[in-house]
N, CA, C and O atoms as CSV, one atom per row, in Angstrom:
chain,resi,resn,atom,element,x,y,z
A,1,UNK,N,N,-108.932,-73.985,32.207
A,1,UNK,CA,C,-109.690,-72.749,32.294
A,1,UNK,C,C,-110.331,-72.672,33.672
A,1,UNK,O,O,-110.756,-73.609,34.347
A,2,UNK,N,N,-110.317,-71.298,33.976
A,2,UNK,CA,C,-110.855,-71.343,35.555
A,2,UNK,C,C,-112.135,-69.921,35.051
A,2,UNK,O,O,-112.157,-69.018,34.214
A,3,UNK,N,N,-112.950,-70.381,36.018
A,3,UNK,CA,C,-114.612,-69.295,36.233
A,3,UNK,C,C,-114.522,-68.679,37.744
A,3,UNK,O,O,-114.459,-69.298,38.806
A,4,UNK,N,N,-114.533,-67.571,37.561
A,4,UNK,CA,C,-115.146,-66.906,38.681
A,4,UNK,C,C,-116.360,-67.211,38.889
A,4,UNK,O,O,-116.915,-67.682,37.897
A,5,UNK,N,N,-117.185,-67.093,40.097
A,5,UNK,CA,C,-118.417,-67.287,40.822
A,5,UNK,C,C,-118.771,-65.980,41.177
A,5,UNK,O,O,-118.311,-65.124,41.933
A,6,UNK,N,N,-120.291,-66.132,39.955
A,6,UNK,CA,C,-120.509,-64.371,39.940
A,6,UNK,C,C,-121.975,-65.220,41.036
A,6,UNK,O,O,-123.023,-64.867,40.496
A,7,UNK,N,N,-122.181,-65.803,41.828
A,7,UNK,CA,C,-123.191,-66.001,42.624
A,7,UNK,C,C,-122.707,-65.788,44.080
A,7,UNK,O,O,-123.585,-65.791,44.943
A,8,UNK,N,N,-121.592,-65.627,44.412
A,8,UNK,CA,C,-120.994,-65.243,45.572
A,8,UNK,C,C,-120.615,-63.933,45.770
A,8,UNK,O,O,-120.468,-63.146,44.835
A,9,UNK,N,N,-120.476,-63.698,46.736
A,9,UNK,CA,C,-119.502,-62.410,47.527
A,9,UNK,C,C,-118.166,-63.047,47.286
A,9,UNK,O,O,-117.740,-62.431,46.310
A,10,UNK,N,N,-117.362,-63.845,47.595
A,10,UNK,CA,C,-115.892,-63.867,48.098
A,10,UNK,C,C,-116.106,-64.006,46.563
A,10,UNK,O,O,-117.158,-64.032,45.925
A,11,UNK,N,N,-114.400,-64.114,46.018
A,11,UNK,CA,C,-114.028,-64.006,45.007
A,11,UNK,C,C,-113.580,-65.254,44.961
A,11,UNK,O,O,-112.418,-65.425,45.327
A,12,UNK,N,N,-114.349,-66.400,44.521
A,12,UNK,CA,C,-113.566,-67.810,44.012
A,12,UNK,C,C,-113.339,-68.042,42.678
A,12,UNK,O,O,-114.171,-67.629,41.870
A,13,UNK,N,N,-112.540,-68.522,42.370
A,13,UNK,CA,C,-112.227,-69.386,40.903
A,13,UNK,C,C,-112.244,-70.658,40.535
A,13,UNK,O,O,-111.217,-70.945,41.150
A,14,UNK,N,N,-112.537,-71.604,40.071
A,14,UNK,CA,C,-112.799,-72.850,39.880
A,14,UNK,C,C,-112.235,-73.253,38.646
A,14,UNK,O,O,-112.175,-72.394,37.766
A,15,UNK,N,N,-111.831,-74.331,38.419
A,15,UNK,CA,C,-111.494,-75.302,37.346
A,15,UNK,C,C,-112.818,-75.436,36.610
A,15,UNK,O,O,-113.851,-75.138,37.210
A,16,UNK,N,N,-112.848,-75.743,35.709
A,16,UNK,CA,C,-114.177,-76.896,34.978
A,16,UNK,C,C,-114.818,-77.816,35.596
A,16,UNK,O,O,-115.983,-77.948,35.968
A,17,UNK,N,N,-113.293,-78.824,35.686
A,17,UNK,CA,C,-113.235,-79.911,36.608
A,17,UNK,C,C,-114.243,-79.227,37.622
A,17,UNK,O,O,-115.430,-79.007,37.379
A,18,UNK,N,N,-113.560,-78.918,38.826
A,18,UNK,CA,C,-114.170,-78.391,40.188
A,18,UNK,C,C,-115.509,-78.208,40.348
A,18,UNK,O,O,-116.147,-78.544,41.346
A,19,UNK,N,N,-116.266,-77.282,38.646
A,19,UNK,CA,C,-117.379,-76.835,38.735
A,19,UNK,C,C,-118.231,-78.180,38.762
A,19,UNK,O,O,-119.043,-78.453,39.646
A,20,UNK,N,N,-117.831,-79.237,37.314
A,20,UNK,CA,C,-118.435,-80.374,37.459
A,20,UNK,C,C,-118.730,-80.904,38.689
A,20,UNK,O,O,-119.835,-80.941,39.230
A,21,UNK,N,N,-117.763,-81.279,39.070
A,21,UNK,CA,C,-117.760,-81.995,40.687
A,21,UNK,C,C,-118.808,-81.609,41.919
A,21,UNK,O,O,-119.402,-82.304,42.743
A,22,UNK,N,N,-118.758,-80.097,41.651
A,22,UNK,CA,C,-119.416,-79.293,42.703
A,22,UNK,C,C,-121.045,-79.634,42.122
A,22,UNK,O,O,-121.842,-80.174,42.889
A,23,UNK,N,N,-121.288,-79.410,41.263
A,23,UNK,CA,C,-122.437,-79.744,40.821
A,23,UNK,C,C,-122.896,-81.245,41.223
A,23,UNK,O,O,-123.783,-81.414,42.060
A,24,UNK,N,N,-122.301,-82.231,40.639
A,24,UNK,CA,C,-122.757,-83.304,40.769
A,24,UNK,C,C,-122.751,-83.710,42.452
A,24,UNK,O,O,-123.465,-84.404,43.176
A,25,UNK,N,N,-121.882,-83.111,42.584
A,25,UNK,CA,C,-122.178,-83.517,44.492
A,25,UNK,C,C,-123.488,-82.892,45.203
A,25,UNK,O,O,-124.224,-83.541,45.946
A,26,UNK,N,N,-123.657,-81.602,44.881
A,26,UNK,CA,C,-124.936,-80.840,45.122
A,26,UNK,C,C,-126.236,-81.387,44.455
A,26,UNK,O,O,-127.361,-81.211,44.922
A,27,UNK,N,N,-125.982,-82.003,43.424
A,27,UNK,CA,C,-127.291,-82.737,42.896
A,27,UNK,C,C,-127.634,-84.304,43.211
A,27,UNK,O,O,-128.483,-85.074,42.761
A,28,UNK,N,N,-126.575,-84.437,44.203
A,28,UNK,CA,C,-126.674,-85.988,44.743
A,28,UNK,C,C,-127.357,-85.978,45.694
A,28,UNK,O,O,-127.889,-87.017,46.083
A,29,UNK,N,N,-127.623,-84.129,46.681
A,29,UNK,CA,C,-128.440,-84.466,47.547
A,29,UNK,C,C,-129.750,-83.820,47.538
A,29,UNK,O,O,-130.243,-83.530,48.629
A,30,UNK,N,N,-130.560,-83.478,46.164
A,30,UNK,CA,C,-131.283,-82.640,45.832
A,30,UNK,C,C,-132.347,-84.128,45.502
A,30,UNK,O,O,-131.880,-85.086,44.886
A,31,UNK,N,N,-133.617,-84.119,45.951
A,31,UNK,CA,C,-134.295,-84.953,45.602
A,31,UNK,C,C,-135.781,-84.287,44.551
A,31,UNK,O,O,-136.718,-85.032,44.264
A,32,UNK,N,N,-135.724,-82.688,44.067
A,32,UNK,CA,C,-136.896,-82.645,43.431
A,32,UNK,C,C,-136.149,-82.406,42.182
A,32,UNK,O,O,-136.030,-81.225,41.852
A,33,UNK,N,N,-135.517,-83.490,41.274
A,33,UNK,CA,C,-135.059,-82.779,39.651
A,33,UNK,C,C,-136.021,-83.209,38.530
A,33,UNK,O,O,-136.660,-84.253,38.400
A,34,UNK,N,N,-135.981,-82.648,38.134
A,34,UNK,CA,C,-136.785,-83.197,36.615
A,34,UNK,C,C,-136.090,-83.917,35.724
A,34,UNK,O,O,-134.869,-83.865,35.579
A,35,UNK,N,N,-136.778,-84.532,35.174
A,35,UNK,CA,C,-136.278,-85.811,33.832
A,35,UNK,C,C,-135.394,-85.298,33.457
A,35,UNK,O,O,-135.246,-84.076,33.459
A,36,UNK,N,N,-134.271,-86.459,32.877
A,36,UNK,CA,C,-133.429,-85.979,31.709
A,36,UNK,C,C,-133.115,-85.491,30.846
A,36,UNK,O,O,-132.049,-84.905,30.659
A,37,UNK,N,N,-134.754,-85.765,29.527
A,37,UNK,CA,C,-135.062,-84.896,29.150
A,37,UNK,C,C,-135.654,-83.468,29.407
A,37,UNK,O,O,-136.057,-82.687,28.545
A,38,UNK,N,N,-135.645,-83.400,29.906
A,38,UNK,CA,C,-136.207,-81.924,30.589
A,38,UNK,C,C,-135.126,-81.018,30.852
A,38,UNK,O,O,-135.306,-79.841,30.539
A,39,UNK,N,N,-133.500,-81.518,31.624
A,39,UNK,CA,C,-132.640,-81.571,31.980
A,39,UNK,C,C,-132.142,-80.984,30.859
A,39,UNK,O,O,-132.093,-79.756,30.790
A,40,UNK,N,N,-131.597,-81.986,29.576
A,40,UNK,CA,C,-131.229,-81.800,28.552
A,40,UNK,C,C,-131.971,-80.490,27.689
A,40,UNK,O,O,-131.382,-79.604,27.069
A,41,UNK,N,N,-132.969,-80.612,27.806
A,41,UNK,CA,C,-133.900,-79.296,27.256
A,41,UNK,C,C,-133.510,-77.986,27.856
A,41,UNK,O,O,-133.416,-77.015,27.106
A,42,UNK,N,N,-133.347,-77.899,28.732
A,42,UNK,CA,C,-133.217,-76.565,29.743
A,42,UNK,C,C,-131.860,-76.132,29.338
A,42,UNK,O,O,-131.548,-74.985,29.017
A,43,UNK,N,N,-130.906,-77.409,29.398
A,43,UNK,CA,C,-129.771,-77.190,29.205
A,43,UNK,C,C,-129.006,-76.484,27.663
A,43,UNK,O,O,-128.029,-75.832,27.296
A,44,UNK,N,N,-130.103,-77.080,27.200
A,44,UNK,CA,C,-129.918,-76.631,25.357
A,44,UNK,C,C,-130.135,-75.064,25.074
A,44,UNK,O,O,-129.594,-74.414,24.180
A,45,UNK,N,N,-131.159,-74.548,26.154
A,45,UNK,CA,C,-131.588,-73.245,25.891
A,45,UNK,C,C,-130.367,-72.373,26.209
A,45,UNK,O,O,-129.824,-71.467,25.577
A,46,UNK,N,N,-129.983,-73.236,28.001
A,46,UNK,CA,C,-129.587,-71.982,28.663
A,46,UNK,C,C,-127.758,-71.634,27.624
A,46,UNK,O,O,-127.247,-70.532,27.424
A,47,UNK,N,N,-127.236,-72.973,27.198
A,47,UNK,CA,C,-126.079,-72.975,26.395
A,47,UNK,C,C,-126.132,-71.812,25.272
A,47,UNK,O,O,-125.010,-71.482,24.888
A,48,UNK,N,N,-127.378,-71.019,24.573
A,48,UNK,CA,C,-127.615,-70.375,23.668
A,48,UNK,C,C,-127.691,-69.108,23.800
A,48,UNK,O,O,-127.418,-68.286,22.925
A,49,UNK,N,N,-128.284,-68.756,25.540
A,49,UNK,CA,C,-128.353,-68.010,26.058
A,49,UNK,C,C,-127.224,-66.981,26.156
A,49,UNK,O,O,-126.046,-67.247,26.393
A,50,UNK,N,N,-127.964,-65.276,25.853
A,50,UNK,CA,C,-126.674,-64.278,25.648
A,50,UNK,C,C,-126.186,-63.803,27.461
A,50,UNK,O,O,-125.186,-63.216,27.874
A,51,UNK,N,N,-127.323,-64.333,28.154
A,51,UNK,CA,C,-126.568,-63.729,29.237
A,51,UNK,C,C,-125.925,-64.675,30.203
A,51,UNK,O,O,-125.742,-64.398,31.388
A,52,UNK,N,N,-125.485,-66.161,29.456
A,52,UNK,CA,C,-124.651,-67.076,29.995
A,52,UNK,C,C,-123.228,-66.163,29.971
A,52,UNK,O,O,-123.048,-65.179,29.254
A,53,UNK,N,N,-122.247,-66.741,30.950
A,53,UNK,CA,C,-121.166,-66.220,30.860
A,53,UNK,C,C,-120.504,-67.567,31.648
A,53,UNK,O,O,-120.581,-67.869,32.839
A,54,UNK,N,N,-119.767,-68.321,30.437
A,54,UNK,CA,C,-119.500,-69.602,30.821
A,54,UNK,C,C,-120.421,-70.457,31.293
A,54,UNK,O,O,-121.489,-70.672,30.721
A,55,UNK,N,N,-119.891,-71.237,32.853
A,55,UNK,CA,C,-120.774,-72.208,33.665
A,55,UNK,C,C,-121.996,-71.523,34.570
A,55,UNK,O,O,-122.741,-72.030,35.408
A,56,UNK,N,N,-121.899,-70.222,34.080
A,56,UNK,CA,C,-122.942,-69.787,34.831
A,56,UNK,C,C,-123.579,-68.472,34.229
A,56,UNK,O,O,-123.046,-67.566,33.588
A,57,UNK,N,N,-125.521,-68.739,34.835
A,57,UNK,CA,C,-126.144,-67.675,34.562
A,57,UNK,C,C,-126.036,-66.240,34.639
A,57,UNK,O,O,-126.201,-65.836,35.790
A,58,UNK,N,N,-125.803,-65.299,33.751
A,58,UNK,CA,C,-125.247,-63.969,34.311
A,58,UNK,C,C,-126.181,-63.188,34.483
A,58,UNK,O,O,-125.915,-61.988,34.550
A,59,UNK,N,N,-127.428,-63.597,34.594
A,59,UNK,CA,C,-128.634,-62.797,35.506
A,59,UNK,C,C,-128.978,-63.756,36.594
A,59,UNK,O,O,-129.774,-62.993,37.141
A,60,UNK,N,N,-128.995,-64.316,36.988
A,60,UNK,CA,C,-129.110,-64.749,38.366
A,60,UNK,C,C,-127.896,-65.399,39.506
A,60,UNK,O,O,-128.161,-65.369,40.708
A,61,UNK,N,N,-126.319,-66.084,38.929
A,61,UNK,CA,C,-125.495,-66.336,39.228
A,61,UNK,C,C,-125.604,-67.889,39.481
A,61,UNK,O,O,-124.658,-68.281,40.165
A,62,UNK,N,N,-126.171,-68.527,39.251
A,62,UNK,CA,C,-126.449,-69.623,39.654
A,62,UNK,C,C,-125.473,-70.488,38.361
A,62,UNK,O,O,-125.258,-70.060,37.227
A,63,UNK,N,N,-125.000,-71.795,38.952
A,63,UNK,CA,C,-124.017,-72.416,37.484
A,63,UNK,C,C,-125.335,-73.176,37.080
A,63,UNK,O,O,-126.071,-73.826,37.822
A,64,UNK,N,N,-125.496,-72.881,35.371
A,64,UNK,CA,C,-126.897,-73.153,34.799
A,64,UNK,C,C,-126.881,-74.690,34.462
A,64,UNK,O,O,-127.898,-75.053,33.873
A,65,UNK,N,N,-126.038,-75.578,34.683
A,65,UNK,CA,C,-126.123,-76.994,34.892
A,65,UNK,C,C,-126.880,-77.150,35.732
A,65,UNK,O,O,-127.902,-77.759,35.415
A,66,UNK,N,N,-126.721,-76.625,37.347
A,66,UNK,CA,C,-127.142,-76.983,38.548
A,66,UNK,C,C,-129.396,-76.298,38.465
A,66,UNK,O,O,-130.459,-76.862,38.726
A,67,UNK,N,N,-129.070,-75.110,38.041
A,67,UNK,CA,C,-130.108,-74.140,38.239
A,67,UNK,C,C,-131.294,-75.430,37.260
A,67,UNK,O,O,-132.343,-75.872,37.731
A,68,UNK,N,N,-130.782,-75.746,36.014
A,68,UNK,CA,C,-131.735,-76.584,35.078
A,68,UNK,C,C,-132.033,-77.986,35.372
A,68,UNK,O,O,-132.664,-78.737,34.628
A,69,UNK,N,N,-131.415,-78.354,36.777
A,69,UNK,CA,C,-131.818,-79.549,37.045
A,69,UNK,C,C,-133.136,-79.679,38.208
A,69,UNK,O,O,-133.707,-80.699,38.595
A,70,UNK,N,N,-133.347,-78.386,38.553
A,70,UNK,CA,C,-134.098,-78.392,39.484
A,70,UNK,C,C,-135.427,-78.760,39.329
A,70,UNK,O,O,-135.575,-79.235,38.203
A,71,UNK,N,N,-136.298,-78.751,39.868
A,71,UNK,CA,C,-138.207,-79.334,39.690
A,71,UNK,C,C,-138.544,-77.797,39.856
A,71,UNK,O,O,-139.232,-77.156,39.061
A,72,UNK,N,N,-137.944,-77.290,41.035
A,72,UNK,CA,C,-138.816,-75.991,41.355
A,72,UNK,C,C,-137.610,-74.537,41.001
A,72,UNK,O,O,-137.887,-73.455,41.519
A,73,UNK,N,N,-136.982,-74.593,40.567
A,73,UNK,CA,C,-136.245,-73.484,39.381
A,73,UNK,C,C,-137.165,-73.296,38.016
A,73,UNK,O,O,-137.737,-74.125,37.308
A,74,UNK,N,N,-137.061,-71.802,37.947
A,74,UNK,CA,C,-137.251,-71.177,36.604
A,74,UNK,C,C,-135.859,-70.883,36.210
A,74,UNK,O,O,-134.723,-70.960,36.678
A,75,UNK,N,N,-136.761,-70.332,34.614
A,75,UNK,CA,C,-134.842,-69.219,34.193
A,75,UNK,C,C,-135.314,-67.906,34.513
A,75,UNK,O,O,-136.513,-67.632,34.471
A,76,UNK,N,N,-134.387,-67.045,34.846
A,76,UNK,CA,C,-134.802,-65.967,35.161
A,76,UNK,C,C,-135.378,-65.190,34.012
A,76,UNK,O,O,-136.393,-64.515,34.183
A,77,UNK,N,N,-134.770,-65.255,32.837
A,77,UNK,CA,C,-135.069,-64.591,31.853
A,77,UNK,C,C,-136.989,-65.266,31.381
A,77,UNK,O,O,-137.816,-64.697,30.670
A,78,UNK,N,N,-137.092,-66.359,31.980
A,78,UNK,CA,C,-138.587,-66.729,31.665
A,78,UNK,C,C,-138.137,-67.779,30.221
A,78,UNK,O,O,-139.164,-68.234,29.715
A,79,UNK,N,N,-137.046,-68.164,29.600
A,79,UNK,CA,C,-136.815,-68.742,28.991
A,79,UNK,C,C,-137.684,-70.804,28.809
A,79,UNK,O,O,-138.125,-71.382,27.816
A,80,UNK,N,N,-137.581,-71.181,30.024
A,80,UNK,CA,C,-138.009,-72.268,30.242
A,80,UNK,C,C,-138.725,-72.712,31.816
A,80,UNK,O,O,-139.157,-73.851,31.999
């Protein structure tokens, strides 16, 4: 399965795979994340969430793996 990137202008598509990857590389060099649990919490919401659309937030564009690991990210919706 491939995702468009509704957080860009150009029109990319990505694997799963790819998205994983991209994430975890971007969070290797991010030093403010919050706990695991916290992580896991955010993550539970945003999965439930109606305006997810796949790997990513469909009100802000951000892939909501990456967006819920942050210290200084909200959800847009005010969710968490």
């Amino acid at each position: 399965m491939t995702t468009p990137c509704f957080g860009c202008a150009a029109k990319v598509t990505l694997s799963n795979q790819e998205i994983e990857e991209s994430i975890a590389e971007q969070l290797a060099l991010e030093i403010n994340l919050v706990t695991d649990d916290e992580w896991q919490y955010r993550q539970n919401i945003c999965q439930k969430c109606p305006q997810r659309v796949g790997p990513t937030c469909g009100k802000c564009g951000c892939y909501y793996k990456f967006r819920t690991a942050l210290a200084v990210k909200t959800c847009p919706e005010g969710k968490w």
